[in-house]
C-alpha positions, 0 to 999 in steps of 0.5 A: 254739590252736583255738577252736570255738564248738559251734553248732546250725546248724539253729537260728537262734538258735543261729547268731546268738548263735556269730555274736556269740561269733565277733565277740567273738573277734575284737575280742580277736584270737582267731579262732573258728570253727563247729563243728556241734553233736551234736542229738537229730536224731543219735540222741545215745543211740546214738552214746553207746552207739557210743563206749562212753560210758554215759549214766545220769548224764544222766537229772537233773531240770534237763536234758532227756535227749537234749538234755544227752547231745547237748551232752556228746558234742558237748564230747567230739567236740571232746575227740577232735580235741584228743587226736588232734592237738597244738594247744590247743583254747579250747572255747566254747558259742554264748552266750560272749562275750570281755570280755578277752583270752584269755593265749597259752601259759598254763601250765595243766596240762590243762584250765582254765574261762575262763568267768564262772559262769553260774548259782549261787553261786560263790567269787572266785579268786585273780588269774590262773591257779590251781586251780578255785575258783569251783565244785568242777565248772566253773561252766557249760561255756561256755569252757575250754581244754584241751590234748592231754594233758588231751583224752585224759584226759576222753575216757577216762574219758568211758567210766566215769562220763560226766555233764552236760558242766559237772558231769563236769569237777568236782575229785573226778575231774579234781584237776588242773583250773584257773581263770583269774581275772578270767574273759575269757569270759562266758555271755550266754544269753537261751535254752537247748536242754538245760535245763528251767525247773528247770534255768533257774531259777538262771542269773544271766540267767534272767527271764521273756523266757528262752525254753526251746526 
């Protein structure tokens, strides 16, 4: 299994918090590494345009537009690795944390959230591994595996209907996602890079320190 913390390395805060990530990996036996982050500084609309991944759906009041489209394309590089080669991937965003150990050789069938939801209401799943059911979409991005099979799958239909990473794996297009449960990961953010205060409003760790940057 690979795991890759997505990090903005022009960004301190960015970079400390995949610091903790990987700190927290490590107390759990997993071994997390960097992996740089798509920013608007790339031109995110035009390295959409590139991969044939339209980018209409990102346009919602919650997110900042090349800031939401930088996020997904930087999942979907980690997607194309995945397709591309034979190991797992344990994706993560640098505001996760382990809190327990991620399961060697789970058998999900392609991709399955292993992140406490990060904002909303949420249902409590059956114990261990099952279909989604804290959210009929993942309940933030922040930690899910995927396998080679499963990359390919999102990769392809990134081309149709691409959308904020968290609400494009949802159960309507992708039936076969799954959850594991209690969740080994959390989110634990003190500030976003995509959302606006709309968007922040319903993180279960948003208050008046949450910074919007």
């Amino acid at each position: 299994m690979k795991a890759r913390v997505i990090t903005i390395l022009d960004n301190p805060q960015s970079i400390e918090s995949a610091d903790r990530c990987i700190k927290s990996g490590a107390k759990w036996g997993v071994t997390v590494e960097k992996f740089r982050a798509i920013t608007p500084a790339d031109n995110p609309i035009m390295y959409a345009k590139k991969k044939g991944i339209p980018t209409e759906n990102f346009v919602e009041k919650y997110s900042r537009f090349e800031n939401c489209v930088s996020a997904f394309l930087s999942h979907h590089s980690l997607w194309e690795m995945c397709a591309k080669g034979d190991e797992e991937y344990l994706i993560l965003e640098h505001d996760a944390i382990f809190t327990d150990m991620v399961r060697e050789n789970m058998p999900y069938t392609m991709v399955a959230n292993l992140g406490k939801p990060s904002y909303g209401k949420a249902n409590r799943p059956g114990i261990g591994l099952g279909p989604l059911t804290s959210k009929p979409y993942f309940p933030g991005a922040h930690a899910y595996i995927v396998n080679p099979r499963g990359a390919k799958a999102l990769v392809e239909r990134a081309t149709i209907d691409a959308g904020p990473t968290d609400i494009f794996l949802h159960i309507n297009v992708f039936p076969w996602l799954q959850e594991v449960y209690p969740w080994p990961i959390e989110a634990r953010d003190t500030f976003t890079t995509i959302q606006k205060t709309e968007g922040c409003l319903a993180k279960h760790n948003y208050n008046d320190q949450y910074k919007i940057i």
